[in-house]
MITOR-264232 format. One record per residue (C-alpha): residue number from 1; x, y, z negated. Coordinates in pm, 1 decimal. Layout:
    i      east     north        up
  NUM         X         Y         Z
...
END
This chain:
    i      east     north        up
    1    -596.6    5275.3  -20278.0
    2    -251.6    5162.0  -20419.6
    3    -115.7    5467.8  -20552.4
    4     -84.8    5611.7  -20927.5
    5    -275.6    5954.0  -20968.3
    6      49.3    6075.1  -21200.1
    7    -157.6    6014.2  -21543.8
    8     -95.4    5786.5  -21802.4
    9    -337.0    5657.8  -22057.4
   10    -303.9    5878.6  -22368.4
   11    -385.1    6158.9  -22517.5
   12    -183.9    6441.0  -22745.3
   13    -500.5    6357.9  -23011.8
   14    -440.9    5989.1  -22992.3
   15     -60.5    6016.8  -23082.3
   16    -132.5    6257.4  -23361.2
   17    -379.7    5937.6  -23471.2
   18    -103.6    5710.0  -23402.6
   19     139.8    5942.0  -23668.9
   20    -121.4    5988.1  -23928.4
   21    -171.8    5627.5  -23924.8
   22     191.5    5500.0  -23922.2
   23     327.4    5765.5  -24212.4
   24      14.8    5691.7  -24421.0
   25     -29.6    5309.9  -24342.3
   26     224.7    5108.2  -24241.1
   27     277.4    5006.8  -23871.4
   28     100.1    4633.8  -23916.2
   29    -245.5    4842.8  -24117.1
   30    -244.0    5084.4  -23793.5
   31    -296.6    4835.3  -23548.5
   32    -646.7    4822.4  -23679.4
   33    -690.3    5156.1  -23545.5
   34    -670.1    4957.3  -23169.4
   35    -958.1    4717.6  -23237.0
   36   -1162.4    5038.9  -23204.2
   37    -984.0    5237.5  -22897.4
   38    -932.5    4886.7  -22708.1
   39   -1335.8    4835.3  -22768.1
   40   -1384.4    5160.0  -22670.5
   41   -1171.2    5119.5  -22339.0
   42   -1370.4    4757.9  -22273.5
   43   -1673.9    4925.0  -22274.6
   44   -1634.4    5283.6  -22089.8
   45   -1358.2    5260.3  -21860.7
   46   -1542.7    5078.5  -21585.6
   47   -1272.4    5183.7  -21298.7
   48    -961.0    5111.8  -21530.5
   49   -1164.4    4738.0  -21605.3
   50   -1186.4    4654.5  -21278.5
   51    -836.4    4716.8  -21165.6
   52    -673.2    4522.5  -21462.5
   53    -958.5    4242.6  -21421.2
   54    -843.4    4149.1  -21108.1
   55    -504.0    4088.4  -21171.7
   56    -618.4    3861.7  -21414.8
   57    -891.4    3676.5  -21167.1
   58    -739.2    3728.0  -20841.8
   59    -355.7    3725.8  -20920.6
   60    -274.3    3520.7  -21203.6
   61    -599.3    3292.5  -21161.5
   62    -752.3    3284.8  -21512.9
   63   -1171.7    3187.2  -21511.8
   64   -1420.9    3492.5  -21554.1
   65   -1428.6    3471.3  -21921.0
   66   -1061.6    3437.9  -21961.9
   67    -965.3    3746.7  -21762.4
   68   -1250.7    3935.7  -21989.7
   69   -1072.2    3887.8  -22318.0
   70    -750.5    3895.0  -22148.9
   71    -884.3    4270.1  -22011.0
   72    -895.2    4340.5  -22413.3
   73    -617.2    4187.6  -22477.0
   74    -413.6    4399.1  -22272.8
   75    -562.5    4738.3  -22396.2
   76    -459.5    4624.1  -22751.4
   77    -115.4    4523.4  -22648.4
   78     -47.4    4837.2  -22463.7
   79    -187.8    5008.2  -22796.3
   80      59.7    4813.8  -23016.1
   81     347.0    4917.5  -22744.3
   82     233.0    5327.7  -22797.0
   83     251.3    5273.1  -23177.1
   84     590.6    5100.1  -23184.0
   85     707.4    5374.6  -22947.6
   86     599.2    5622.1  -23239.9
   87     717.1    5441.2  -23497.0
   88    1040.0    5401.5  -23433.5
   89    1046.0    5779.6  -23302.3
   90     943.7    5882.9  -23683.5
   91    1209.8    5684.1  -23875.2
   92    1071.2    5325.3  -23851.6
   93    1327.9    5165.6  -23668.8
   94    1432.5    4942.3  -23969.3
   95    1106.4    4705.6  -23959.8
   96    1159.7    4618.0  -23612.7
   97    1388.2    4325.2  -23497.7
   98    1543.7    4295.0  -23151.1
   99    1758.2    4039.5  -22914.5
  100    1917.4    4085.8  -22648.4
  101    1933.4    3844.0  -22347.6
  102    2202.6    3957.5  -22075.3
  103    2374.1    4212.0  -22251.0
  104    2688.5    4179.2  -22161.8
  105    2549.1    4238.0  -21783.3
  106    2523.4    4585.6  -21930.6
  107    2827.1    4620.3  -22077.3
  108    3023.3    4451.0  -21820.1
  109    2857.2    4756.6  -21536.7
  110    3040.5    5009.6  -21788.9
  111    3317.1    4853.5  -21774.8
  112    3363.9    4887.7  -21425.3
  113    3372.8    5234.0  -21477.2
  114    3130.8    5368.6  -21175.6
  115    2855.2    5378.0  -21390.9
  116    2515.8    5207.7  -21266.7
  117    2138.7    5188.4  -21198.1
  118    1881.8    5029.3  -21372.1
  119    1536.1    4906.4  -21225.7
  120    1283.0    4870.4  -21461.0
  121     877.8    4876.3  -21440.4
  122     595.0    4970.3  -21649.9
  123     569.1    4701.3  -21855.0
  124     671.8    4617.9  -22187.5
  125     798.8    4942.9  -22352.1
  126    1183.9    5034.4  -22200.1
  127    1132.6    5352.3  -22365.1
  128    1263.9    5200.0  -22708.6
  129    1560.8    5005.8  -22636.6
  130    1808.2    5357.9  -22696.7
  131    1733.4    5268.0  -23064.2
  132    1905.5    4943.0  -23038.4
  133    2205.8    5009.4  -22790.3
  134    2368.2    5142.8  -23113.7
  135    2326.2    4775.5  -23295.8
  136    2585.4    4614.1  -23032.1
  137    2825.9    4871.5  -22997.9
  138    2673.3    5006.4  -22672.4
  139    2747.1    5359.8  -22597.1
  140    2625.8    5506.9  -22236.7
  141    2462.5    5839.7  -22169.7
  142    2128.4    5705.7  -21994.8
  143    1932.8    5937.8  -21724.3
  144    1607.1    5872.7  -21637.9
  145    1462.8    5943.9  -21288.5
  146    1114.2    6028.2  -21304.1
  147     849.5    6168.3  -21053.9
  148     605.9    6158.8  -21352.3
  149     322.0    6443.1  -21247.6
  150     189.2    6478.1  -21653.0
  151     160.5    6761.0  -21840.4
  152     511.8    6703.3  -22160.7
  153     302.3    6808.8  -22415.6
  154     260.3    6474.3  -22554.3
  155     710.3    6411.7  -22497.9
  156     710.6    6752.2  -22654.2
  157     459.4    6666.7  -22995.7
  158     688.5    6303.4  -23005.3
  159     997.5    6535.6  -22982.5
  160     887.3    6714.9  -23278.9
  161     793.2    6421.2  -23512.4
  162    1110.3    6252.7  -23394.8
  163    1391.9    6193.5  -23717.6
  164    1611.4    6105.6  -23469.1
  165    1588.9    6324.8  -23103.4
  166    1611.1    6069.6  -22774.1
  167    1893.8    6095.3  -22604.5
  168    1790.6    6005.5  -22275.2
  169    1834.4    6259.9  -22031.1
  170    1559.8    6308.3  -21761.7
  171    1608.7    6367.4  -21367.8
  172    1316.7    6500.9  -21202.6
  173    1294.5    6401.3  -20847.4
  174    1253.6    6724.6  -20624.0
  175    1088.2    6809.5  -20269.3
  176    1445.5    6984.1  -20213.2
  177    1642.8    6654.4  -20281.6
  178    1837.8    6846.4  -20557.6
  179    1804.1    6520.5  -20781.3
  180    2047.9    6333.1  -20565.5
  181    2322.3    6617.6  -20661.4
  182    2227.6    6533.0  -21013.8
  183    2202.4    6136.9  -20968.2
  184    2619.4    6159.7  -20801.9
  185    2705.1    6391.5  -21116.4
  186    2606.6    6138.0  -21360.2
  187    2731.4    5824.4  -21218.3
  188    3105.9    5984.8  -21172.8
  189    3063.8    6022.1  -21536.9
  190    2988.7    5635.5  -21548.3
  191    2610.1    5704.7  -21696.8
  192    2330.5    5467.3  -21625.7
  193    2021.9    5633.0  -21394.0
  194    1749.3    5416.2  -21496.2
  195    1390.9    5445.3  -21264.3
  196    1083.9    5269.3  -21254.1
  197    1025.6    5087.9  -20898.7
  198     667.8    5013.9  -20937.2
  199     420.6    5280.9  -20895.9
  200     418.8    5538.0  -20552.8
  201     232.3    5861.1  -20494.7
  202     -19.0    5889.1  -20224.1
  203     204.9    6083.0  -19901.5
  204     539.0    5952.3  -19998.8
  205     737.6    5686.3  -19875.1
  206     673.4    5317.1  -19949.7
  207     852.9    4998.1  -19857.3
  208     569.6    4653.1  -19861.5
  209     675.2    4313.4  -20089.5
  210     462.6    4042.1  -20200.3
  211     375.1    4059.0  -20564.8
  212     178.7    3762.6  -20727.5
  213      46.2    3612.2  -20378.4
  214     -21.6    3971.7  -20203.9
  215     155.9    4247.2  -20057.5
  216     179.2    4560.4  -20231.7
  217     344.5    4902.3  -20189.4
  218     628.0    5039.1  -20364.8
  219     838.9    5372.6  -20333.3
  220    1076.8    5356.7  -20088.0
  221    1277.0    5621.4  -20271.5
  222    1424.4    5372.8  -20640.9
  223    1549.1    5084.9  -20361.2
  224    1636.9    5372.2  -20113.7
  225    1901.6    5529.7  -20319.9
  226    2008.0    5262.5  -20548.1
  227    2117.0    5050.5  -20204.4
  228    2296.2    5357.5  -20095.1
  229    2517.7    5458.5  -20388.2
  230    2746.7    5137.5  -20400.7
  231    2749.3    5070.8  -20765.2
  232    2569.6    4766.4  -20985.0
  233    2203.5    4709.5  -20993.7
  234    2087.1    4553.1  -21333.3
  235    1701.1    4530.8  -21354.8
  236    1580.2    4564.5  -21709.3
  237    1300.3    4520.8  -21956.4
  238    1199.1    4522.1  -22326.8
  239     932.6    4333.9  -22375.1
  240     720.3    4333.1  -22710.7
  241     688.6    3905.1  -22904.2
  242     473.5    3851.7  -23189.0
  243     538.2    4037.0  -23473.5
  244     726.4    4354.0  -23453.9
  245    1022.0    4161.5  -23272.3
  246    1130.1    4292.6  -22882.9
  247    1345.5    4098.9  -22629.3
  248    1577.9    4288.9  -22403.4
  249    1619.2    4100.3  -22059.0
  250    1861.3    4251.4  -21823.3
  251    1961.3    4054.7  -21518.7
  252    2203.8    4184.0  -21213.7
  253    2044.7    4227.1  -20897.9
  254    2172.4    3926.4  -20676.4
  255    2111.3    3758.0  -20340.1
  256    2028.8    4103.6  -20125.0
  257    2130.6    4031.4  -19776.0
  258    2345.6    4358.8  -19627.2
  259    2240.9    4510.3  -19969.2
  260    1937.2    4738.9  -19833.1
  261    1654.5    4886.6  -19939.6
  262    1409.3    4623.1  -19868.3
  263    1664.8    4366.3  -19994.8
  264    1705.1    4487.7  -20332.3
  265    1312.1    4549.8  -20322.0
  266    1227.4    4128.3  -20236.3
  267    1480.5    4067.1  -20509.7
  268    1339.5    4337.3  -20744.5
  269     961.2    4188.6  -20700.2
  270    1091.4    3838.4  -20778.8
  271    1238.6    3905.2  -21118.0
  272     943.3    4147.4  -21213.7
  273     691.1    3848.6  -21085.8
  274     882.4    3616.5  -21330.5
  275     792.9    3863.0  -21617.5
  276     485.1    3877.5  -21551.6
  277     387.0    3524.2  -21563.5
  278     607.3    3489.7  -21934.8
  279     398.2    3834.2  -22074.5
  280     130.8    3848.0  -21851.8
  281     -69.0    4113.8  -22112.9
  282     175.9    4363.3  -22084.3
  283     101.2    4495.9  -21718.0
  284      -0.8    4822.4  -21821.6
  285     -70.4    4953.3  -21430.3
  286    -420.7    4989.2  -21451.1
  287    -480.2    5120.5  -21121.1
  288    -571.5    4943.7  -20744.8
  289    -236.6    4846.1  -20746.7
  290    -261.3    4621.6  -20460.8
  291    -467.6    4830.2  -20287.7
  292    -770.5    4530.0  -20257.1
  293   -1071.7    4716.5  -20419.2
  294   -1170.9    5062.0  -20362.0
END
């Protein structure tokens, strides 16, 4: 079915791996490490294969052979993301280069003084770009609203390796609605509430868009609020290049008739589908996402 189980791929041993690695050999000599876990992940992780296989075959339309190394591919690429992640938690932020395309959307949603939300998905690796706000003189307290079900010991081991703590502030959405008091609070302090509008839990509400050439479910609750609250919409990504180079894309939500949920979710699903066909390896939902297999 097309619903996350609340887990993402790895472990507290594999970041611990990932540190070792990066203090002791570089960030370029620990991407070796990944030729091993993504060959281990081709081989064992039949359900996980499938999933991600057929948003190669079925969705983007690559040949049987192509969507196998593309399968591989995409484990490695997701391992490169983790690493980068830890890197630049540990003190590494200096070997990475970054550019920004629609910045000034950003800036220009401060300015307005309301504050904002940002719509982003689980690709690429958003998780990084706090490190670089600081490069062009961006300054805004960001709170991220997150339903995520896993255990924090891994946040909480990254936390402690960390040189430099993250300042992003977390919002856990609650079955007593408490998180809306919380969302109101930090926009009248013109913050940015950031959540990710692509992945629902089985029992909650879900709105239905067309994604790659077939509908799919998303939660109702991202599209829901951010409709509601009256202030800008700026969907954003970091997405890794070649190298140890990101790009920053952040584009203001636009053409949503009457500005409702379903609007902003048909105009949400047509900038995330234009991602996806410029990085189509980093996808990193490897569930039934569109709820077409099991």
């Amino acid at each position: 079915m097309n619903k996350w189980k609340g887990k993402s791929k790895g472990t507290i041993l594999g970041y611990r791996i990932f540190v070792w690695s990066i203090k002791n050999l570089g960030v370029r000599s620990s991407y070796f490490v990944l030729y091993f876990v993504a060959t281990y992940y081709f081989l064992f992780l039949k359900k996980s294969n499938q999933y991600i296989s057929y948003y190669f075959t079925k969705r983007l339309g690559y040949s049987f052979w192509k969507s196998k190394l593309s399968v591989f591919k995409s484990y490695f690429v997701f391992g490169k993301v983790l690493i980068d992640k830890t890197a630049i938690s540990v003190g590494l932020r200096n070997r990475f280069t970054y550019e920004f395309d629609g910045i000034e959307n950003l800036k220009n949603l401060l300015n307005e003084k309301k504050g904002g939300v940002l719509i982003s998905a689980h690709i690429g690796n958003f998780e990084i770009a706090e490190h670089f706000f600081a490069d062009i003189d961006f300054d805004a307290q960001i709170n991220l609203v997150t339903t995520d079900q896993e255990v924090t010991i891994i946040k909480e081991y990254l936390d402690s390796v960390a040189i430099k703590k993250s300042n992003i502030k977390f919002i856990n959405v609650k079955d007593d609605m408490s998180h809306i008091f919380d969302i109101n609070q930090a926009l009248s302090n013109n913050e940015l509430i950031c959540f990710t509008g692509d992945r629902y839990f089985e029992g909650s509400k879900f709105l239905e868009a067309e994604l790659l050439g077939k509908t799919a479910k998303f939660p109702t609750g991202p599209f829901l609020i951010a409709s509601r609250l009256g202030v800008p919409v700026v969907y954003v990504y970091v997405m890794k290049e070649k190298n140890l180079h990101y790009h920053l894309y952040a584009r203001v939500a636009q053409n949503i008739k009457n500005r409702d949920s379903q609007g902003l979710l048909n105009s949400y699903v047509q900038n995330l589908e234009t991602m996806l066909k410029k990085y189509p390896l980093q996808w990193f939902n490897y569930f039934d996402f569109w709820d077409d297999i099991d």
